[in-house]
PyMOL Python script that loads the backbone (N, CA, C, O; Angstrom):
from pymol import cmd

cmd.read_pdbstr("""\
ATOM      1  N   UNK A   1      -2.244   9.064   2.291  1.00  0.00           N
ATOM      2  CA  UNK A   1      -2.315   7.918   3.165  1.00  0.00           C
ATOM      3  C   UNK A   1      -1.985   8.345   4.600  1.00  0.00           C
ATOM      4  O   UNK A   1      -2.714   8.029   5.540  1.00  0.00           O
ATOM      5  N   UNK A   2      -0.804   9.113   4.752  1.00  0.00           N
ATOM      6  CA  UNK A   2      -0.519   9.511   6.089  1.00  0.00           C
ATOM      7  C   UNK A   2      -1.507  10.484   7.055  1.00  0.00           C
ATOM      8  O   UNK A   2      -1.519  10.684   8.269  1.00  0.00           O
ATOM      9  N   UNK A   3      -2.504  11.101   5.706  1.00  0.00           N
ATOM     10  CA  UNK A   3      -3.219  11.834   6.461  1.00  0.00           C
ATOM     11  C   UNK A   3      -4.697  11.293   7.102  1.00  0.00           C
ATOM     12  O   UNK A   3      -5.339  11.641   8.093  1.00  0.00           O
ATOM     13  N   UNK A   4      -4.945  10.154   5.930  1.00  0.00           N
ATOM     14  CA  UNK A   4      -5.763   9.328   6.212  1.00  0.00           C
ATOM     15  C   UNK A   4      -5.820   8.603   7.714  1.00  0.00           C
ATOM     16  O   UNK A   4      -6.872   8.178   8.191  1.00  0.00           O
ATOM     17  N   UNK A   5      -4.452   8.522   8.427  1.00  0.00           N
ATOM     18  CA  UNK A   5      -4.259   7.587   9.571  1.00  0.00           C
ATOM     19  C   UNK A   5      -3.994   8.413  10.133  1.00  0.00           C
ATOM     20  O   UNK A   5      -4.028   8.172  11.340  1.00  0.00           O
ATOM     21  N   UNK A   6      -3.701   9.415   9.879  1.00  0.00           N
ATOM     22  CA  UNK A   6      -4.042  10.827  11.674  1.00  0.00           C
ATOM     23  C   UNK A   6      -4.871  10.983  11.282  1.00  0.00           C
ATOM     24  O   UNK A   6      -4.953  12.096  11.802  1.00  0.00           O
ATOM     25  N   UNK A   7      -6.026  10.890  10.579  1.00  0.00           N
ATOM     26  CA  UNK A   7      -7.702  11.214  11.357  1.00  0.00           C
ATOM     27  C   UNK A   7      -8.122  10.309  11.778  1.00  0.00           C
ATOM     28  O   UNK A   7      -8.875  10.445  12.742  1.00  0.00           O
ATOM     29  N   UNK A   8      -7.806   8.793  11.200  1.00  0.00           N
ATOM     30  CA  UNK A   8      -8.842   7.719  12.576  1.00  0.00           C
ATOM     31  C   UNK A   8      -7.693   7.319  13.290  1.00  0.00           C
ATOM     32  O   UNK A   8      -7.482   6.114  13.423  1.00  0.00           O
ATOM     33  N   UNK A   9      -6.676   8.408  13.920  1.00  0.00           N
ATOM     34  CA  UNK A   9      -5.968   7.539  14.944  1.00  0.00           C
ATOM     35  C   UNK A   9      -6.553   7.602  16.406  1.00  0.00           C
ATOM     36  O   UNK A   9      -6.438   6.857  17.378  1.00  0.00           O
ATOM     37  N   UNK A  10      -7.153   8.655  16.205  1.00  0.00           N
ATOM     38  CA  UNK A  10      -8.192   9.111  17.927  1.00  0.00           C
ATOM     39  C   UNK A  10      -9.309  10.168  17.441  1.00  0.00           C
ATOM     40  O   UNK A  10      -9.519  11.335  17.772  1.00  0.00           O
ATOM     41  N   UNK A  11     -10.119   9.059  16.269  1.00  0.00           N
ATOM     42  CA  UNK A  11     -11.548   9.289  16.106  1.00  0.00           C
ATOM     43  C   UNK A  11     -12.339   8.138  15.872  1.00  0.00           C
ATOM     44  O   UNK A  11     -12.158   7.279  15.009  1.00  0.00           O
ATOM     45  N   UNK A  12     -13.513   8.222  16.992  1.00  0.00           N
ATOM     46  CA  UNK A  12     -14.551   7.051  16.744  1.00  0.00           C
ATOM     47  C   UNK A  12     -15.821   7.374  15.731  1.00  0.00           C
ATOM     48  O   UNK A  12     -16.909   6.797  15.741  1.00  0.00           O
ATOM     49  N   UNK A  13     -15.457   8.302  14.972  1.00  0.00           N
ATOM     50  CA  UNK A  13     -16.487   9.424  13.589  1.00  0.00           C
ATOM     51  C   UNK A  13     -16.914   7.702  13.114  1.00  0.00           C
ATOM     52  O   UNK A  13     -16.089   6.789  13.144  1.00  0.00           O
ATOM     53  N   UNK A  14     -17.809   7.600  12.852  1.00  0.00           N
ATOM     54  CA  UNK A  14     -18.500   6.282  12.072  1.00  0.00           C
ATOM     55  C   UNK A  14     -18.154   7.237  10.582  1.00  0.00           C
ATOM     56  O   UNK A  14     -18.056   6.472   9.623  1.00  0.00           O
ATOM     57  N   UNK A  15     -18.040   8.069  10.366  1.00  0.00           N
ATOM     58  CA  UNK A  15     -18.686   8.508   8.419  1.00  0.00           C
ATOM     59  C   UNK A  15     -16.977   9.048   8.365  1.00  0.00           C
ATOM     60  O   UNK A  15     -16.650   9.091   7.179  1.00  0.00           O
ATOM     61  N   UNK A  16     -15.497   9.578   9.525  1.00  0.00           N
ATOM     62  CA  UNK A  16     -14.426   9.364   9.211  1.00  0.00           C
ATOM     63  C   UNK A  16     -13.805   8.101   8.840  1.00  0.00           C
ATOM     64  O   UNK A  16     -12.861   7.975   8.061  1.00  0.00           O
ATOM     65  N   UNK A  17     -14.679   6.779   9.735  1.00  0.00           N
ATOM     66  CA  UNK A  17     -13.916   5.479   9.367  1.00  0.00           C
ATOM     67  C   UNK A  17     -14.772   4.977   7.687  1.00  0.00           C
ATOM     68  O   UNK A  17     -14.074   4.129   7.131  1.00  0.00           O
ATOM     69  N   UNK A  18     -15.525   5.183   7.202  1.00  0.00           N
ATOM     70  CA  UNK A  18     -16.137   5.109   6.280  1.00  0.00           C
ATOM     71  C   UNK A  18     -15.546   5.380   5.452  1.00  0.00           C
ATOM     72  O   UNK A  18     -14.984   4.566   4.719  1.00  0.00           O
ATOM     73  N   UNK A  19     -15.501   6.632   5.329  1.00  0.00           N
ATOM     74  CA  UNK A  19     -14.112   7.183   4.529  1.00  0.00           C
ATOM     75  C   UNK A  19     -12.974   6.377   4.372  1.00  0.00           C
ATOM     76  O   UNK A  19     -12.640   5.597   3.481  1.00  0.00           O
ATOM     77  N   UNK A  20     -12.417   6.749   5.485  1.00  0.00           N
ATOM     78  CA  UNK A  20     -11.125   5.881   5.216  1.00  0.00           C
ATOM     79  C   UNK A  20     -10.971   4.512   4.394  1.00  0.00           C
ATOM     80  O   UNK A  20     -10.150   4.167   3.545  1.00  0.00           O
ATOM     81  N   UNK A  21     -12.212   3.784   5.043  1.00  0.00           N
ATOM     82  CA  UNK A  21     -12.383   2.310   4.818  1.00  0.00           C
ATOM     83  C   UNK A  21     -12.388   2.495   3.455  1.00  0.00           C
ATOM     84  O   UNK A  21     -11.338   2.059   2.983  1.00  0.00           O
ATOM     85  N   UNK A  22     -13.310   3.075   2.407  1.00  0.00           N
ATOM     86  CA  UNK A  22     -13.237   3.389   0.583  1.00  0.00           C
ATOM     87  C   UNK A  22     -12.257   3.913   0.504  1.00  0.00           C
ATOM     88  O   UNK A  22     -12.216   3.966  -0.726  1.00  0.00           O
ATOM     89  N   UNK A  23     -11.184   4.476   0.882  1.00  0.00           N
ATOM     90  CA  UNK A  23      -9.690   5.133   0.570  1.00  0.00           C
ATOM     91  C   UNK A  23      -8.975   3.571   0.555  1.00  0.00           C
ATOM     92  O   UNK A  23      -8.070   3.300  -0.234  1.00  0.00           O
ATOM     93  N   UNK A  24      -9.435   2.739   1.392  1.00  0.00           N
ATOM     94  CA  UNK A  24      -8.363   1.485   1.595  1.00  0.00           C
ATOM     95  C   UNK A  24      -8.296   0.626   0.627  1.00  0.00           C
ATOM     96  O   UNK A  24      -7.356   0.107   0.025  1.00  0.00           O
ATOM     97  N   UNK A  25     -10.127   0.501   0.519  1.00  0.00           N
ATOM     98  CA  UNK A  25     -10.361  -0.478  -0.473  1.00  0.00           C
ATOM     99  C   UNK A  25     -10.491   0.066  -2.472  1.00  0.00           C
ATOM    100  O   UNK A  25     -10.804  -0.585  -3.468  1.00  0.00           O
ATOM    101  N   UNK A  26     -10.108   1.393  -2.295  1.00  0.00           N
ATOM    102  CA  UNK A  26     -10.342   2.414  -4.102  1.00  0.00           C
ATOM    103  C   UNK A  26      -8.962   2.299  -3.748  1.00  0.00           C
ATOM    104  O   UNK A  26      -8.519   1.208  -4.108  1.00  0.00           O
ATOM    105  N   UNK A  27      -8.013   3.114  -3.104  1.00  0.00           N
ATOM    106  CA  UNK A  27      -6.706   3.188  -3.797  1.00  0.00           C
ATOM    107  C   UNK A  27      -5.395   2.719  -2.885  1.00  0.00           C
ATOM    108  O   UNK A  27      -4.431   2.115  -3.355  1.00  0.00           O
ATOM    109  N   UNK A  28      -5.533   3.082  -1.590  1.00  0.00           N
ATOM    110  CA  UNK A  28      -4.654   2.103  -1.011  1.00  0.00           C
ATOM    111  C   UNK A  28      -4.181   0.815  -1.290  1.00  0.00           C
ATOM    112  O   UNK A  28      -2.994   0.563  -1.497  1.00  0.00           O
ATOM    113  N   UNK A  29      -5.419  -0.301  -1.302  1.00  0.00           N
ATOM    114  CA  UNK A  29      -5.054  -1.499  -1.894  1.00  0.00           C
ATOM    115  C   UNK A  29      -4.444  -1.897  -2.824  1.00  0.00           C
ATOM    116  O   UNK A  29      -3.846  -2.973  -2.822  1.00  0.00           O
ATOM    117  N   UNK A  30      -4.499  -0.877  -4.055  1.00  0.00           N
ATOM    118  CA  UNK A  30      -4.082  -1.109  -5.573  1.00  0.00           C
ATOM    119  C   UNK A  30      -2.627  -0.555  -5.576  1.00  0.00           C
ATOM    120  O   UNK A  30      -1.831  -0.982  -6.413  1.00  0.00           O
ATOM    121  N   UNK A  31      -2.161   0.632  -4.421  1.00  0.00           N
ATOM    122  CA  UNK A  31      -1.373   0.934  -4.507  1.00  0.00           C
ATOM    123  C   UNK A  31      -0.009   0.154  -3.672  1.00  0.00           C
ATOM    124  O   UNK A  31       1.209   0.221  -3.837  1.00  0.00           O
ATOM    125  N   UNK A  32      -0.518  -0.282  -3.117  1.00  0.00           N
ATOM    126  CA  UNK A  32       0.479  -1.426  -2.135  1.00  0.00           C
ATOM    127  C   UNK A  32       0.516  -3.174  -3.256  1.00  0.00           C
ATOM    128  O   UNK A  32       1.358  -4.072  -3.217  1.00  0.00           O
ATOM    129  N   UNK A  33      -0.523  -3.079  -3.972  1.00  0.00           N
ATOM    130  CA  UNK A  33      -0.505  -4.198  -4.999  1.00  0.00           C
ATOM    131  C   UNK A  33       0.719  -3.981  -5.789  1.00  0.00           C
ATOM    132  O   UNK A  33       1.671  -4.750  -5.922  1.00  0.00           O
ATOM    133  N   UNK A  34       0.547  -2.850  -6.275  1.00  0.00           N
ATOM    134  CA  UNK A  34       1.351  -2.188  -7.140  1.00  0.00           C
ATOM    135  C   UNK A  34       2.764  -1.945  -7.006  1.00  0.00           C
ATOM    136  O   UNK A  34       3.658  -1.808  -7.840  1.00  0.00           O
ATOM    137  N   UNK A  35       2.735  -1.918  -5.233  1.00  0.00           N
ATOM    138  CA  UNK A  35       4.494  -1.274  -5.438  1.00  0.00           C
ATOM    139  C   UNK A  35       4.833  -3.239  -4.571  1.00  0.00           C
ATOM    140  O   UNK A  35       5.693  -3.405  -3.707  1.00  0.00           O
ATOM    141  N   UNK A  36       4.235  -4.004  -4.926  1.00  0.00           N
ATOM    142  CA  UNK A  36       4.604  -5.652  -4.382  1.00  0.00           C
ATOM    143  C   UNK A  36       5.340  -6.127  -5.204  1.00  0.00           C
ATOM    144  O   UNK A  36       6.435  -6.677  -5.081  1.00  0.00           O
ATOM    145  N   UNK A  37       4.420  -5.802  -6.493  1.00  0.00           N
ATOM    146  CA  UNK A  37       4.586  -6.275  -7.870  1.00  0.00           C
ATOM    147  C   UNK A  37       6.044  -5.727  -8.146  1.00  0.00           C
ATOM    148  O   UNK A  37       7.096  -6.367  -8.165  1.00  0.00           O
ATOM    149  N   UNK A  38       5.903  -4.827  -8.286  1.00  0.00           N
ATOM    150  CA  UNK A  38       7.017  -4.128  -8.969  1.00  0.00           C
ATOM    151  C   UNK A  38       8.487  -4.109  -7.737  1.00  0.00           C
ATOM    152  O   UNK A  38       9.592  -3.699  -8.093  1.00  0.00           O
ATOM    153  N   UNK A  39       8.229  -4.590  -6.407  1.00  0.00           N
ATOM    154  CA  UNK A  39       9.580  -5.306  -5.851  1.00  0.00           C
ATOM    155  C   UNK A  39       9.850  -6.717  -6.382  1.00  0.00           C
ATOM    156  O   UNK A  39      10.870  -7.122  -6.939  1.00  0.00           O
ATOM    157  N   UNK A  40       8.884  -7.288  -6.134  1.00  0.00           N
ATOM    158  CA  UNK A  40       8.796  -8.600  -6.659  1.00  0.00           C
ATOM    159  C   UNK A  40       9.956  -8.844  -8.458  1.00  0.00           C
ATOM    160  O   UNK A  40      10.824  -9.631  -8.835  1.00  0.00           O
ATOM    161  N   UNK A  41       9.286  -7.719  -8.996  1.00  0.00           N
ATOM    162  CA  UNK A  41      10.124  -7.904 -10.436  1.00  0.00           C
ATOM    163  C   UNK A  41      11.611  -7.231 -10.279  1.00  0.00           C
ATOM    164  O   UNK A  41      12.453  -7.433 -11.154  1.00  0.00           O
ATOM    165  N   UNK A  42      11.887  -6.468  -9.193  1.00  0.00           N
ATOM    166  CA  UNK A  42      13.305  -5.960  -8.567  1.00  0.00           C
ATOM    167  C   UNK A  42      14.222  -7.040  -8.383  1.00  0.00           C
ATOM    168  O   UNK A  42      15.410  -7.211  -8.657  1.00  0.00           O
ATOM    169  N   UNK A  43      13.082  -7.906  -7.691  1.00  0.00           N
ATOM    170  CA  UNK A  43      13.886  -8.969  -6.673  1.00  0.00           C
ATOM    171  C   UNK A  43      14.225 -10.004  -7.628  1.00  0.00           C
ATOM    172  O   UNK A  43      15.282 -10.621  -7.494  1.00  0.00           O
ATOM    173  N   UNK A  44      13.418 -10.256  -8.591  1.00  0.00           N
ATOM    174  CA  UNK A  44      13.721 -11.163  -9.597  1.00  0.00           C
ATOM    175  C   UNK A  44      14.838 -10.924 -10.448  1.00  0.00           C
ATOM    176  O   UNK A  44      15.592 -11.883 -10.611  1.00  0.00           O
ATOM    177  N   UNK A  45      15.212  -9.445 -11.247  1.00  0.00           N
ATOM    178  CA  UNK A  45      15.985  -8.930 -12.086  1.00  0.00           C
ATOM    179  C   UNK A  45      17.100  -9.224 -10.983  1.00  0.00           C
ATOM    180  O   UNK A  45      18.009  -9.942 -11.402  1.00  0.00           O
ATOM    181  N   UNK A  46      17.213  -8.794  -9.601  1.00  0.00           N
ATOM    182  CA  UNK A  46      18.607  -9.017  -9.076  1.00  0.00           C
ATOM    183  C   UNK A  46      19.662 -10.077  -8.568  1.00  0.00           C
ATOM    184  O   UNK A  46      20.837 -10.183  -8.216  1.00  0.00           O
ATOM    185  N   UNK A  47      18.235 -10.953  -8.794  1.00  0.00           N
ATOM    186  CA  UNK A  47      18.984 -12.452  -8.363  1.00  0.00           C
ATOM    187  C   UNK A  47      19.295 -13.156 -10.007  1.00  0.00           C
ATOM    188  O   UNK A  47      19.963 -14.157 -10.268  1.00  0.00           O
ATOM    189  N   UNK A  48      18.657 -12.365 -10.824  1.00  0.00           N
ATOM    190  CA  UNK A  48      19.132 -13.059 -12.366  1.00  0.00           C
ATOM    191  C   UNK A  48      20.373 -12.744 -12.616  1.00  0.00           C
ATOM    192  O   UNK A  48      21.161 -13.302 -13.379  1.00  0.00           O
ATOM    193  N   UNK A  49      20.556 -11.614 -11.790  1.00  0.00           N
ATOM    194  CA  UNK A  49      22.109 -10.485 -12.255  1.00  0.00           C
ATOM    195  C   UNK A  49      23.132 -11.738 -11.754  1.00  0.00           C
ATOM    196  O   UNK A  49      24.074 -12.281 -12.332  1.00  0.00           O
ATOM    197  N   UNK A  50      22.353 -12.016 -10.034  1.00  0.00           N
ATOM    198  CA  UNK A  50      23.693 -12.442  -9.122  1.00  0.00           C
ATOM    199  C   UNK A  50      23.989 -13.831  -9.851  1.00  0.00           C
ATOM    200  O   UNK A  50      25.104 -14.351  -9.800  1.00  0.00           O
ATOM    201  N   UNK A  51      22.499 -14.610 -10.793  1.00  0.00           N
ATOM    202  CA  UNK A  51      22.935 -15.751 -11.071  1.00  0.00           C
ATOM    203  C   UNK A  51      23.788 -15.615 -12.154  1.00  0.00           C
ATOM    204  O   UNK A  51      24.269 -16.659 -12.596  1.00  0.00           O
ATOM    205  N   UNK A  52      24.102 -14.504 -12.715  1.00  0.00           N
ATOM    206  CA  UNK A  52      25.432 -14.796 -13.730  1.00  0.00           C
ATOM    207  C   UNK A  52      26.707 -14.766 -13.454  1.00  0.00           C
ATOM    208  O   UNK A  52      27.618 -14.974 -14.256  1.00  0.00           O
ATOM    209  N   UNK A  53      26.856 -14.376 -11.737  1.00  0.00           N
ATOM    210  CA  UNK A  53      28.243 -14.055 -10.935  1.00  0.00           C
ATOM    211  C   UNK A  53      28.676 -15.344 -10.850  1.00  0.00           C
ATOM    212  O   UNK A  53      29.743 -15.601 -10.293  1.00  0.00           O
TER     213      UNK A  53
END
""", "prot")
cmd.dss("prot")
cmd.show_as("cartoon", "prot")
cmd.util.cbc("prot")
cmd.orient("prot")
């Protein structure tokens, strides 16, 4: 991902942003889905904890 955003940070490449753009939408997306979810179920387990305090 990090390397993905130093190449279109100061490139106007039409077939680098292309790229990128299918990196965003194949695995970026799923992977930021992924780590939502799984705060989301963090955030839930820790307020179940605090509701037994």
């Amino acid at each position: 991902m990090k390397k993905s955003r130093e190449k279109t940070s100061h490139t106007y490449d039409p077939e680098t942003a292309e790229e990128i753009k299918k990196l965003i939408l194949d695995l970026f997306f799923k992977l930021f889905r992924d780590l939502q979810i799984k705060l989301e179920s963090e955030r839930s387990a820790d307020q179940g904890l605090l509701d037994l305090l």
